[in-house]
N, C-alpha and C positions, 0 to 999 in steps of 0.2 A: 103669053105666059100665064098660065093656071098653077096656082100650088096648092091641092088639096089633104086634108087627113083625116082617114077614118080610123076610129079606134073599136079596136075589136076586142073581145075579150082577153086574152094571151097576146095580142100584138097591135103596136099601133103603125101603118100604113099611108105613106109618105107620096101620093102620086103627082110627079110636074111633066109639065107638058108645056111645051112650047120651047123658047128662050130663053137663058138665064144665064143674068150678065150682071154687072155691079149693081143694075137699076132693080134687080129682083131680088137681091142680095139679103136683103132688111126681112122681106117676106118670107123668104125658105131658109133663115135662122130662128125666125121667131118661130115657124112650125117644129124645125131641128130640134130646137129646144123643148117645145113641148112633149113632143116623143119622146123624148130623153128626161124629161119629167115624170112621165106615166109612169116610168120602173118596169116598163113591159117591153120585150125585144119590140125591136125596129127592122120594119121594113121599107127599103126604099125602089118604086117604081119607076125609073127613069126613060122605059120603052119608049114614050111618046118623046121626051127632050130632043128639039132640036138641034138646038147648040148651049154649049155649054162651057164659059169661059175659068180662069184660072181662080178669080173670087168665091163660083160657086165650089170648086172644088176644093178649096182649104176649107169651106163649110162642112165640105160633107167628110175630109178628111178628121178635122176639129171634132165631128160630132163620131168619127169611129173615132177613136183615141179615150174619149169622154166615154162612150159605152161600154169599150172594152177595160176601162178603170172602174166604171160600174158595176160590172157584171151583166152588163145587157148585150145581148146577141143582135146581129144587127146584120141582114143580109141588104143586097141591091141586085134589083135586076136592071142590064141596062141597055141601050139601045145602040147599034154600030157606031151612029154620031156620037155621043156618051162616052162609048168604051175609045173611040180615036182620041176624043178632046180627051181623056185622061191619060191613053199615054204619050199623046204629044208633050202636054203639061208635066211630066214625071211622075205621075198620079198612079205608076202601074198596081201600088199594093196597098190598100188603105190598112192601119191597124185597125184588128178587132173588127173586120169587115169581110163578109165572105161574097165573091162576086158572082151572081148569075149573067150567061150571055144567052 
């Protein structure tokens, strides 16, 4: 499980890769958060995610909800495992969240 972020001028850049499950839970909110701090749309790269359980995705839905009350744009691109674990989980629309597949 890798969670990294780059912040670029107009956007900050969200990429995980690997796992992510209650145990990485702490780490891709406290990044979540930061993005969501910057005041600059968010991007979230999820291509690499392996799997991804129902913890990580009330994060990433928390954090559309939060941006889209901010005014922050916030796209995801995501990976076939990504896009299944969300709509098995009920995850099929996050607000304030535009999906790339």
């Amino acid at each position: 499980m890798a969670v990294t972020m780059e912040r670029l001028e107009s956007q900050a850049v969200i990429r995980l890769e690997g796992e992510f499950t209650l145990a990485s839970a702490s780490e891709l909110k406290k990044l979540l958060l930061q993005g969501l701090a910057s005041g600059n749309d968010l991007r979230l790269d999820l291509e690499h995610a392996e799997e991804i359980d129902v913890t990580a995705m009330q994060l990433l839905w928390a954090t559309g909800r939060e941006a889209a009350r901010k005014g922050i744009g916030m796209a995801i691109q995501v990976s076939d495992a990504a896009a299944t674990a969300a709509r098995e989980a009920g995850f099929e629309r996050f607000p304030g969240l535009t999906v790339e597949e």
